[in-house]
PyMOL CGO cylinders between C-alpha atoms (Angstrom):
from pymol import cmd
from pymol.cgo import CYLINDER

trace = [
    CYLINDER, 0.00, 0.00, 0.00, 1.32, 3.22, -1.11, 0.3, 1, 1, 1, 1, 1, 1,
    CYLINDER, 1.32, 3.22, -1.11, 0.46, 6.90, 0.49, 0.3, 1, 1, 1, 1, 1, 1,
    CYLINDER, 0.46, 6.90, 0.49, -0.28, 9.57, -1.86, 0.3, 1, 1, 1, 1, 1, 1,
    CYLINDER, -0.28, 9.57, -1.86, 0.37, 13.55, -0.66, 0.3, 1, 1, 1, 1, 1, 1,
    CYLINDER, 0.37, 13.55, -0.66, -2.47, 15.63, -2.23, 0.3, 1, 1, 1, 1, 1, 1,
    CYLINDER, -2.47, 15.63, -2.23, -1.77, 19.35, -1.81, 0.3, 1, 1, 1, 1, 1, 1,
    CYLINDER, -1.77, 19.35, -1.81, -4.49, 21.29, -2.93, 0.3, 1, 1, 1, 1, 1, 1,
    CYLINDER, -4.49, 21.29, -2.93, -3.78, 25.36, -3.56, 0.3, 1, 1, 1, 1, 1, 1,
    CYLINDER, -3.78, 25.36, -3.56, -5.67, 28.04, -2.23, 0.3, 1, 1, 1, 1, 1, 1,
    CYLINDER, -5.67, 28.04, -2.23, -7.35, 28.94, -5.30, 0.3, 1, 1, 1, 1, 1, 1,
    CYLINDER, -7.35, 28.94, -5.30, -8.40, 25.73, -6.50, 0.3, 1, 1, 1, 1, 1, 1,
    CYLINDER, -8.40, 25.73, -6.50, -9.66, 25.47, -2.32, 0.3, 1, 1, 1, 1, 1, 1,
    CYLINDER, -9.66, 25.47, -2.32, -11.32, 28.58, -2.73, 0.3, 1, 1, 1, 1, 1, 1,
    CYLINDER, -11.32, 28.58, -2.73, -13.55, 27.65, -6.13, 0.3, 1, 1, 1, 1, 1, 1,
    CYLINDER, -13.55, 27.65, -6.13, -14.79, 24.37, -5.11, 0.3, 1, 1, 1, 1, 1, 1,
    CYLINDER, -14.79, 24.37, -5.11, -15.52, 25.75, -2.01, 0.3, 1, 1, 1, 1, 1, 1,
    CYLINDER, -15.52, 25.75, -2.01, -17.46, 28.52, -3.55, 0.3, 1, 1, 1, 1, 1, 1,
    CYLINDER, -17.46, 28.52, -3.55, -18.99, 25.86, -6.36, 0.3, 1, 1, 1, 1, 1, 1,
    CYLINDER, -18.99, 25.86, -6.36, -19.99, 24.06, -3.32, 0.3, 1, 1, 1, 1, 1, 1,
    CYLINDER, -19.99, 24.06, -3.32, -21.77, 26.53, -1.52, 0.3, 1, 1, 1, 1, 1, 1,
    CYLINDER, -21.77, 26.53, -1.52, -24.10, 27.84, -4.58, 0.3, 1, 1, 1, 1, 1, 1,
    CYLINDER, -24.10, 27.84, -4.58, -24.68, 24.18, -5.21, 0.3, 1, 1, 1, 1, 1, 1,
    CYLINDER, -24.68, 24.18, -5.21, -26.09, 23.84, -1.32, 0.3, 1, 1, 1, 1, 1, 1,
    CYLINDER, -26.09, 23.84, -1.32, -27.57, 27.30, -2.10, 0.3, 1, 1, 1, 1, 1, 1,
    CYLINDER, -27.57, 27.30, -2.10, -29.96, 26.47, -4.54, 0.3, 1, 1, 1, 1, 1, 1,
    CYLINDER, -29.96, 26.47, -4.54, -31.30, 22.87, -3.15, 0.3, 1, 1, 1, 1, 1, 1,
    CYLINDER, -31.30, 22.87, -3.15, -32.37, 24.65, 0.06, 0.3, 1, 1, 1, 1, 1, 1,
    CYLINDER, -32.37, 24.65, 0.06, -34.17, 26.31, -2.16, 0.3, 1, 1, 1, 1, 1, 1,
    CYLINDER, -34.17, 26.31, -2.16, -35.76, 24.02, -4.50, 0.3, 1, 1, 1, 1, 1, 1,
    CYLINDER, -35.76, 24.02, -4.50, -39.19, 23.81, -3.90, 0.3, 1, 1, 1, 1, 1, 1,
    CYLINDER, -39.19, 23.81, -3.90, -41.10, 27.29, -6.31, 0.3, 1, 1, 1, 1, 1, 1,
    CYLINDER, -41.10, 27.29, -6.31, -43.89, 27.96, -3.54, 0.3, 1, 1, 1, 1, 1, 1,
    CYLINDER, -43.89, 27.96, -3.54, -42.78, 29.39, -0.20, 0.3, 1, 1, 1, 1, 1, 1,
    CYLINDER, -42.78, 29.39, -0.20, -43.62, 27.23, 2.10, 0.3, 1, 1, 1, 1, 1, 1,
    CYLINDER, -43.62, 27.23, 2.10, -45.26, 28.67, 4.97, 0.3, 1, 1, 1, 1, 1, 1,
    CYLINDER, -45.26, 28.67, 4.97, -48.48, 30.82, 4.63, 0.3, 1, 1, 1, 1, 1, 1,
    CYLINDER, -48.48, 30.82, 4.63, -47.30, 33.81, 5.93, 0.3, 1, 1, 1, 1, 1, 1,
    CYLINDER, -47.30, 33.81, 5.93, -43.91, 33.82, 3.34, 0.3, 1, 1, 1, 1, 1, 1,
    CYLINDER, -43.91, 33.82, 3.34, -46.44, 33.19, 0.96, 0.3, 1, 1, 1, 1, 1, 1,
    CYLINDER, -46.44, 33.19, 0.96, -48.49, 36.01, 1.70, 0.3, 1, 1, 1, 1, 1, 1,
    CYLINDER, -48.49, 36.01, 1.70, -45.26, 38.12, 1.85, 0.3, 1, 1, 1, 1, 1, 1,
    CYLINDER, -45.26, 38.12, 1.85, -43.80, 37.12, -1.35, 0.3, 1, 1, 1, 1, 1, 1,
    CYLINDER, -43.80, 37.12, -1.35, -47.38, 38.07, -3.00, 0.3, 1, 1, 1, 1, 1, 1,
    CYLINDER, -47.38, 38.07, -3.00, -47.29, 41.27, -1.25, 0.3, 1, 1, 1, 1, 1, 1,
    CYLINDER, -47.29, 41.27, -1.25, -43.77, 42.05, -2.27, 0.3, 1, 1, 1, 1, 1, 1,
    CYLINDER, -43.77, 42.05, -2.27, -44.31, 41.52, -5.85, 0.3, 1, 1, 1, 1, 1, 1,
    CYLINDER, -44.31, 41.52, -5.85, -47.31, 44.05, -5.64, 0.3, 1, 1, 1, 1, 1, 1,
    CYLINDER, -47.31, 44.05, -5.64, -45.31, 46.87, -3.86, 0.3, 1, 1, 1, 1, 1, 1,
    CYLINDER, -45.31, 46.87, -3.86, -42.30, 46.41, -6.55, 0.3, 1, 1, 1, 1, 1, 1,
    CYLINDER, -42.30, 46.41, -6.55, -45.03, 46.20, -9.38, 0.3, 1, 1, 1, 1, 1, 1,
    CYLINDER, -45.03, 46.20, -9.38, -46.76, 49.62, -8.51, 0.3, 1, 1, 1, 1, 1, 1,
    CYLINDER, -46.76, 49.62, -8.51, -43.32, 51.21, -7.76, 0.3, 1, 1, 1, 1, 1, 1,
    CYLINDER, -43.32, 51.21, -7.76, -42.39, 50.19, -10.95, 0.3, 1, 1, 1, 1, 1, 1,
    CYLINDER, -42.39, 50.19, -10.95, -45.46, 51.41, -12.49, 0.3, 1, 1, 1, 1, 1, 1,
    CYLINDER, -45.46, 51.41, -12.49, -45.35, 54.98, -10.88, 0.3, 1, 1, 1, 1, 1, 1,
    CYLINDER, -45.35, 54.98, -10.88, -41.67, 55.50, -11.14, 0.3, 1, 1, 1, 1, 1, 1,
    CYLINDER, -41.67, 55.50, -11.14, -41.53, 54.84, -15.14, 0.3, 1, 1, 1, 1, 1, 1,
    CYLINDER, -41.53, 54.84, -15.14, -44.39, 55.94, -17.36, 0.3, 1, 1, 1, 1, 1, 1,
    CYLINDER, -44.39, 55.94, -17.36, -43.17, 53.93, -20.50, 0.3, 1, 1, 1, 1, 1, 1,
    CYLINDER, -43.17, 53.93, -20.50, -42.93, 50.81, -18.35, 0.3, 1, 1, 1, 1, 1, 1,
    CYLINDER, -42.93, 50.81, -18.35, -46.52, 51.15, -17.59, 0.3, 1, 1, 1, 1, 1, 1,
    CYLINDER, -46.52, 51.15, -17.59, -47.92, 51.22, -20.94, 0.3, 1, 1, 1, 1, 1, 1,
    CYLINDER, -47.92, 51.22, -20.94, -45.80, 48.18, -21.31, 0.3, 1, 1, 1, 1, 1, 1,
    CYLINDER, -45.80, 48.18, -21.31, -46.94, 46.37, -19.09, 0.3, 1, 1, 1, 1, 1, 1,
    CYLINDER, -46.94, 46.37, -19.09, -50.88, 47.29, -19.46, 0.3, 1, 1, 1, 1, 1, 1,
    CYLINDER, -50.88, 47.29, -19.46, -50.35, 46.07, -22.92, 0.3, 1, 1, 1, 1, 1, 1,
    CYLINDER, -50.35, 46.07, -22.92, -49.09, 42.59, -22.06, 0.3, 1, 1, 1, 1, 1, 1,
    CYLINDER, -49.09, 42.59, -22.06, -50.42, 39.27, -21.76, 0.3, 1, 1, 1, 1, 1, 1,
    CYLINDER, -50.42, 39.27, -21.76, -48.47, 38.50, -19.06, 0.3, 1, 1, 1, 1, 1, 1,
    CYLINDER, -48.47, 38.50, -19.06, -45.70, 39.51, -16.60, 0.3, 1, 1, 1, 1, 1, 1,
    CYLINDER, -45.70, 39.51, -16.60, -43.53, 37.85, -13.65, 0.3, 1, 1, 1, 1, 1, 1,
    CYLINDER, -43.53, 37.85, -13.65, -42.02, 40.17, -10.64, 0.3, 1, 1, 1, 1, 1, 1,
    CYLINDER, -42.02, 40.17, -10.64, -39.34, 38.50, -8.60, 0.3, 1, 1, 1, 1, 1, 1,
    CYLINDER, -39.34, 38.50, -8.60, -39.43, 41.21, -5.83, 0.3, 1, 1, 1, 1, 1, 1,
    CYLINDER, -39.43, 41.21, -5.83, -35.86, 40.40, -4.83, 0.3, 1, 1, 1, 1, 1, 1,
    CYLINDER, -35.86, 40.40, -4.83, -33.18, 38.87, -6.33, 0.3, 1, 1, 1, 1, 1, 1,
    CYLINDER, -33.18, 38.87, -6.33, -29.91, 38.18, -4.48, 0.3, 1, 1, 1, 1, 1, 1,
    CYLINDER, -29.91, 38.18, -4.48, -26.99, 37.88, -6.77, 0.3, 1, 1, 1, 1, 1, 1,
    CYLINDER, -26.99, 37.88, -6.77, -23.53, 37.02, -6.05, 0.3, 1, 1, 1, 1, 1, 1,
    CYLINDER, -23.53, 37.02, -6.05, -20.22, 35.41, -6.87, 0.3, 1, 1, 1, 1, 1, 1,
    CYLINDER, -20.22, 35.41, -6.87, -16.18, 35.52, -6.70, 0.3, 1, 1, 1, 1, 1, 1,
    CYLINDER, -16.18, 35.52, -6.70, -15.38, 34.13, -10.63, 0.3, 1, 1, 1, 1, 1, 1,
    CYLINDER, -15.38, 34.13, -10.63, -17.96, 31.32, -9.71, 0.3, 1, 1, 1, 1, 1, 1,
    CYLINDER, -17.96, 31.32, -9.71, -21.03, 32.80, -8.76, 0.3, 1, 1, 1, 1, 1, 1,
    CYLINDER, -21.03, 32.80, -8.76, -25.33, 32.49, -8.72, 0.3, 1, 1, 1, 1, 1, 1,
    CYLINDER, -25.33, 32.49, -8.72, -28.47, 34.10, -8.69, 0.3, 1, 1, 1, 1, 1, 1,
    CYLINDER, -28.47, 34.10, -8.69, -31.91, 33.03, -6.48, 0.3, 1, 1, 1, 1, 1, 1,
    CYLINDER, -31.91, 33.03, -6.48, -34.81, 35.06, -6.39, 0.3, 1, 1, 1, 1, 1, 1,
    CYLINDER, -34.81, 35.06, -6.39, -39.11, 33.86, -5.82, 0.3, 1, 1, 1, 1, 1, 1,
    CYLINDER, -39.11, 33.86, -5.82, -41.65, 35.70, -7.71, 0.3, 1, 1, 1, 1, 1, 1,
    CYLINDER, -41.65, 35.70, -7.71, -45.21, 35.71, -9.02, 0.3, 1, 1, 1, 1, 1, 1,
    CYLINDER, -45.21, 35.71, -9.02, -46.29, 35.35, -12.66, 0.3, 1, 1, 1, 1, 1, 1,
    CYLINDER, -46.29, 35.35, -12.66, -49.58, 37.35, -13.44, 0.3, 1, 1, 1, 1, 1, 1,
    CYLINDER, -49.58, 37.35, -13.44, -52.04, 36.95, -16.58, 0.3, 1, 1, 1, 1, 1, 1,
    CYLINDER, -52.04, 36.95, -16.58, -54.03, 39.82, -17.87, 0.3, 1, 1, 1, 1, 1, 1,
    CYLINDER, -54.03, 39.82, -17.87, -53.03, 41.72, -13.94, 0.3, 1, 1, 1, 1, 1, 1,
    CYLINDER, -53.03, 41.72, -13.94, -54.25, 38.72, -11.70, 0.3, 1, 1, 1, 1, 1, 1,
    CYLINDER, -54.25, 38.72, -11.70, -51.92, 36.84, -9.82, 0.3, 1, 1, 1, 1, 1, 1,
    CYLINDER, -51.92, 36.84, -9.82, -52.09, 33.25, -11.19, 0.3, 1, 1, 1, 1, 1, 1,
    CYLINDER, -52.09, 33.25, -11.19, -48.90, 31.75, -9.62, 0.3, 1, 1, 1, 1, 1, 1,
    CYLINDER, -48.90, 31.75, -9.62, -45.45, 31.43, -8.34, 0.3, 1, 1, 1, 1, 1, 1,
    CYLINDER, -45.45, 31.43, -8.34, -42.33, 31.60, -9.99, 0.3, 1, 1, 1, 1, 1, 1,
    CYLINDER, -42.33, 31.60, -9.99, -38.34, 31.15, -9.31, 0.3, 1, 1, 1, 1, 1, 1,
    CYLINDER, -38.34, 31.15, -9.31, -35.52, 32.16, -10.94, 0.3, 1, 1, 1, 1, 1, 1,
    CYLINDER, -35.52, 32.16, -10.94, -31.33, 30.29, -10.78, 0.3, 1, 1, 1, 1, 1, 1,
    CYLINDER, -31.33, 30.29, -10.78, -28.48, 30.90, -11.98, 0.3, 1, 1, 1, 1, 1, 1,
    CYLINDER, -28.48, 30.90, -11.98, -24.89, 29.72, -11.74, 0.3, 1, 1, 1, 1, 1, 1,
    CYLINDER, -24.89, 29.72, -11.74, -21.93, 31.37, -13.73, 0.3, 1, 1, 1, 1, 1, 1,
    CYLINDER, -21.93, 31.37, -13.73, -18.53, 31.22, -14.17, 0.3, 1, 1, 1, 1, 1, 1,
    CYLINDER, -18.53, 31.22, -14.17, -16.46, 34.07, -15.38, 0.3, 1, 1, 1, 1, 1, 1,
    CYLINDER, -16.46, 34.07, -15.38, -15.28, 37.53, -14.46, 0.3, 1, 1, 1, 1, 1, 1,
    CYLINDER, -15.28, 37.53, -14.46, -17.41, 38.63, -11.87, 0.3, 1, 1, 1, 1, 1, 1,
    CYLINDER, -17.41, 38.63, -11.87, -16.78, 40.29, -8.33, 0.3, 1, 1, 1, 1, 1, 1,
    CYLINDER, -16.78, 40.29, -8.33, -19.42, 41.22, -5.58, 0.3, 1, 1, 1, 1, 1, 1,
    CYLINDER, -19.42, 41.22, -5.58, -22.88, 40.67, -4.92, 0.3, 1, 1, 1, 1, 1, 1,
    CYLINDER, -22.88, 40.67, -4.92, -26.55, 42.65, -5.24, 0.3, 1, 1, 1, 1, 1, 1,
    CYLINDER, -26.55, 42.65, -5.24, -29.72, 42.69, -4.36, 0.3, 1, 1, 1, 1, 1, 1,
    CYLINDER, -29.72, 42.69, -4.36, -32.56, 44.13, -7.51, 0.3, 1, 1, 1, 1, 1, 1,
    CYLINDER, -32.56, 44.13, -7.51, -35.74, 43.44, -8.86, 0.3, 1, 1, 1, 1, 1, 1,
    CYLINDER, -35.74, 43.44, -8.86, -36.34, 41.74, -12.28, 0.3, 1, 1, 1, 1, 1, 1,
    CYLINDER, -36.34, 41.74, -12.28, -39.86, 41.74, -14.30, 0.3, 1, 1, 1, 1, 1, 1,
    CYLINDER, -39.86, 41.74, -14.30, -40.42, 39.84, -16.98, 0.3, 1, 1, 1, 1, 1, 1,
    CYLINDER, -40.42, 39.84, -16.98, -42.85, 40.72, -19.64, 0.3, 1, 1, 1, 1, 1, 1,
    CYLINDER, -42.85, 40.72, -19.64, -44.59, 38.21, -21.78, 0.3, 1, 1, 1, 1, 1, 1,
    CYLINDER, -44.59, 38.21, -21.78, -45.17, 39.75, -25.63, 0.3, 1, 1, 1, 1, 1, 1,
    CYLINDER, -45.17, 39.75, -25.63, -48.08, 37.01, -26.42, 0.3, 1, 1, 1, 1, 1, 1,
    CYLINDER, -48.08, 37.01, -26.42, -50.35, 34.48, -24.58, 0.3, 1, 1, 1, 1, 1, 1,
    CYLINDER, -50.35, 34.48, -24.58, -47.84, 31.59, -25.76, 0.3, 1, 1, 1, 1, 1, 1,
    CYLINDER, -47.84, 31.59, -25.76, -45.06, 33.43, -24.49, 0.3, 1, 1, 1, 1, 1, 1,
    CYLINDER, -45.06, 33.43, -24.49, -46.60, 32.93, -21.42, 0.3, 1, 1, 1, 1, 1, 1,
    CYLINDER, -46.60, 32.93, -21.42, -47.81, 29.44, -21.81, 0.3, 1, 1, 1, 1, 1, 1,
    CYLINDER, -47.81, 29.44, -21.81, -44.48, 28.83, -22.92, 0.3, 1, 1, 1, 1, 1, 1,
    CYLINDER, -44.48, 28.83, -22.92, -43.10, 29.67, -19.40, 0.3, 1, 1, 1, 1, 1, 1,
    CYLINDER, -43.10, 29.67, -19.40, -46.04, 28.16, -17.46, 0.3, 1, 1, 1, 1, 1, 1,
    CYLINDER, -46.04, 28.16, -17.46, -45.06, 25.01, -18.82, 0.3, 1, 1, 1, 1, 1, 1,
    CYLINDER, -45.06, 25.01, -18.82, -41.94, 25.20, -16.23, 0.3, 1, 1, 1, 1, 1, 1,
    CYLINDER, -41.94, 25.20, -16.23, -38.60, 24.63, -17.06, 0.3, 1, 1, 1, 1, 1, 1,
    CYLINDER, -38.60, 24.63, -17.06, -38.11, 27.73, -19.14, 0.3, 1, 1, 1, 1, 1, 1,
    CYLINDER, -38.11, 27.73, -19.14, -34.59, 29.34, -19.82, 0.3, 1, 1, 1, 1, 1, 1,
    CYLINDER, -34.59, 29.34, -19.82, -32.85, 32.37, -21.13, 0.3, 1, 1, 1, 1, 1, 1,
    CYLINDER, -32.85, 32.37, -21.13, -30.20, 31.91, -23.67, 0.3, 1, 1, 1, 1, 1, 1,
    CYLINDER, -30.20, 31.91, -23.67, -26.98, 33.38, -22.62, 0.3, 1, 1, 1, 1, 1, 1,
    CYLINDER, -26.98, 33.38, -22.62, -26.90, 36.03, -24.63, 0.3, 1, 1, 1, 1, 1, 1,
    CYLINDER, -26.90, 36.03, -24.63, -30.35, 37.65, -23.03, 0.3, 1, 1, 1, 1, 1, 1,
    CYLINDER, -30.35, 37.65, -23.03, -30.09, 41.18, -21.60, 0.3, 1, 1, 1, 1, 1, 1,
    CYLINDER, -30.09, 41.18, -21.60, -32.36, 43.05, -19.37, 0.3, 1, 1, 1, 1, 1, 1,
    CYLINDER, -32.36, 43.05, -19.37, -33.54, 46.86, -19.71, 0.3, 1, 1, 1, 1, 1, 1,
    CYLINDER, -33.54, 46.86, -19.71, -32.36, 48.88, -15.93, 0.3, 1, 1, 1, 1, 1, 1,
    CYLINDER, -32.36, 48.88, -15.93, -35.27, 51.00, -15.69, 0.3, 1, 1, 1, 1, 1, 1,
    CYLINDER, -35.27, 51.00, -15.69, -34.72, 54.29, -14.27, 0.3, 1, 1, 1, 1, 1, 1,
    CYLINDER, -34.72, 54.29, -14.27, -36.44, 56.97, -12.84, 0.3, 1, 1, 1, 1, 1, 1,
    CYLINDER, -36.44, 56.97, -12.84, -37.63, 59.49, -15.15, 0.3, 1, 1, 1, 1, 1, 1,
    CYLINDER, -37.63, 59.49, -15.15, -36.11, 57.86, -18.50, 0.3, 1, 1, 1, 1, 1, 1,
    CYLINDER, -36.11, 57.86, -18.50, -37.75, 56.42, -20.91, 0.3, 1, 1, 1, 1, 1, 1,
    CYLINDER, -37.75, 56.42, -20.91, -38.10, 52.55, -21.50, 0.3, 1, 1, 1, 1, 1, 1,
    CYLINDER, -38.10, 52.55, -21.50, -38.19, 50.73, -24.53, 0.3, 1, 1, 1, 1, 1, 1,
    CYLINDER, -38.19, 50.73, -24.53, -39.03, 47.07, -24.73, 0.3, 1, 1, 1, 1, 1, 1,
    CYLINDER, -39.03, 47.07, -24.73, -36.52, 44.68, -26.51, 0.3, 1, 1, 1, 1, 1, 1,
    CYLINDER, -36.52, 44.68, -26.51, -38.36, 41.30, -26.63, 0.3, 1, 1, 1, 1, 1, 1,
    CYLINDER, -38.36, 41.30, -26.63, -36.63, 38.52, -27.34, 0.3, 1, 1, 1, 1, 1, 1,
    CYLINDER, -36.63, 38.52, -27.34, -38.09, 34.80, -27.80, 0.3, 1, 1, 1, 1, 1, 1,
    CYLINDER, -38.09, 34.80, -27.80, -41.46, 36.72, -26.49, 0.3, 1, 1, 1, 1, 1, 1,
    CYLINDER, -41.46, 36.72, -26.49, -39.96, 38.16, -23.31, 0.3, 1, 1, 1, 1, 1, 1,
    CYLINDER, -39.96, 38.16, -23.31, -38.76, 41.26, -22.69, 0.3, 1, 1, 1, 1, 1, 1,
    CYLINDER, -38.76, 41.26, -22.69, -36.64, 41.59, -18.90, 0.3, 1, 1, 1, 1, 1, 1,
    CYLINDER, -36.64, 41.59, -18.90, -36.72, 45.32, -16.63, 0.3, 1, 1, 1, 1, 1, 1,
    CYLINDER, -36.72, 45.32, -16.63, -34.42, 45.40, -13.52, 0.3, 1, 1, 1, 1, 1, 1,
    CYLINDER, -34.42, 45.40, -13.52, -34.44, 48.01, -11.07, 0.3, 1, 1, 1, 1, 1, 1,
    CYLINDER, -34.44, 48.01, -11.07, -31.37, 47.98, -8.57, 0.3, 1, 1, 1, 1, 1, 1,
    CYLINDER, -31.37, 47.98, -8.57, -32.03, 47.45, -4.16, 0.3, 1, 1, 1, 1, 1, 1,
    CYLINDER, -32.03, 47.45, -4.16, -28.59, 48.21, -3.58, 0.3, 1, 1, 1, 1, 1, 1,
    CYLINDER, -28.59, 48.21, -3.58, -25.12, 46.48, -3.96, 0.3, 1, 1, 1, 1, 1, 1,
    CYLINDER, -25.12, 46.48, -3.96, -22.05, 46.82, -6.75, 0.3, 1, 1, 1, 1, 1, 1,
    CYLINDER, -22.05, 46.82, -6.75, -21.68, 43.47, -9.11, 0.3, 1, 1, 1, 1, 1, 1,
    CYLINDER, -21.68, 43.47, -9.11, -18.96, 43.87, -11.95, 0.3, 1, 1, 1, 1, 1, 1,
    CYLINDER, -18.96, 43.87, -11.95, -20.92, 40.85, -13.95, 0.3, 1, 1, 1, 1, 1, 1,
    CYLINDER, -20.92, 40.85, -13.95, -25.04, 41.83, -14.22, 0.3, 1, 1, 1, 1, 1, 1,
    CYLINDER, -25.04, 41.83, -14.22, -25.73, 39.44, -17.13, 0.3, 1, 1, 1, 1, 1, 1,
    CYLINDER, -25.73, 39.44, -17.13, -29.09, 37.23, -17.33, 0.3, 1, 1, 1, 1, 1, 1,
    CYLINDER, -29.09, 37.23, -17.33, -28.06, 34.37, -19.57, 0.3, 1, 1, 1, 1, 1, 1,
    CYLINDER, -28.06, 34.37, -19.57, -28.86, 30.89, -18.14, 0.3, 1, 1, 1, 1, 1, 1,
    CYLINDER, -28.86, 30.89, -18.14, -31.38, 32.11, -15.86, 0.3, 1, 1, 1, 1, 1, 1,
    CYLINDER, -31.38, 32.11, -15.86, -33.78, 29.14, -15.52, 0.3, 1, 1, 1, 1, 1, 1,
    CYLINDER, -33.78, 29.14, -15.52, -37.14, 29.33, -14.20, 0.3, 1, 1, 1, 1, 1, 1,
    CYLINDER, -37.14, 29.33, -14.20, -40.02, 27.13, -12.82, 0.3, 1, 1, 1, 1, 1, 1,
    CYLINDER, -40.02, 27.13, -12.82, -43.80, 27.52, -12.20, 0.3, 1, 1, 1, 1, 1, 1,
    CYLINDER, -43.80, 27.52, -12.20, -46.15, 26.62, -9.53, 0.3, 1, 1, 1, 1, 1, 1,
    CYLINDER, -46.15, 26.62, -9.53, -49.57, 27.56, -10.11, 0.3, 1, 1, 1, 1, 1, 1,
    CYLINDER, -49.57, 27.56, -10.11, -51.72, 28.73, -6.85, 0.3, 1, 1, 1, 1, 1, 1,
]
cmd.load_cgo(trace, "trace")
């Protein structure tokens, strides 16, 4: 029997460690429902207070989002990473302004990234099978997908892509890496 020295550096400590954590990360956090009443009843809440704010802060938005079909808030989303990094955030998914469901949102990347961020993302759904298309769970953003920042007092202008167009508006934090490729998303209806 022979005995084998295994040094492992820092760095390659440090990202397996870090792939490790976001792993653990997201399967706390499998399940798309909250699952007590009263986080449910807050997440429902939250989505309406970042909704209106959204609504009253940015004129263009609302017309936008009057027009559509369908839309999904994700009140909060908590971003973060150190060159291996992830995304988690729960949200609602209305149809024609009625909340119909819940929704969540993952991601993992890799790449040049440093810090971490809290913001809100709404998607909008250009068509009624844009937003079947998402009910149907499972959905995905390429990695090339952007998302419009919306801010106060500017205008906004849509930029669908595969039916969806994507408005963030910032909580607080500084993240060198704000992409929204690979985000995948389920659904849980009510």
């Amino acid at each position: 029997m022979f005995t084998q020295s295994r040094k492992i550096d820092r760095a390659t400590f440090i990202s397996r460690f870090l792939v490790s954590a976001v792993g653990l990360a997201f399967l706390a956090a499998c399940t798309t429902a909250p699952t007590s009443v009263d986080d449910r009843s807050d997440l429902r809440k939250d989505a309406t207070t970042a909704l209106s704010l959204a609504r009253s802060s940015h004129s263009s938005f609302n017309k936008i989002i009057a027009a559509a079909p369908g839309f999904a808030v994700f009140p909060s989303v908590g971003k973060g990473g150190a060159v291996v990094g992830g995304a988690y955030g729960r949200g609602i998914v209305y149809k024609n302004g009625t909340q119909i469901g819940y929704t969540d949102l993952s991601q993992a990347t890799i790449g040049l990234q440093l810090g971490a961020q809290a913001y809100t993302e709404i998607l909008v759904f250009e068509s009624a099978s844009a937003l079947d298309k998402f009910r149907k769970g499972n959905y995905e953003f390429s990695s090339q997908a952007t998302a419009v920042a919306l801010k106060s007092g500017e205008g906004t202008n849509a930029k669908f892509q595969d039916g969806v167009a994507v408005f963030t508006m910032d909580e607080e934090g500084l993240m060198l890496e704000a992409a929204i490729g690979g985000q995948k998303f389920s659904y849980q209806a009510f």
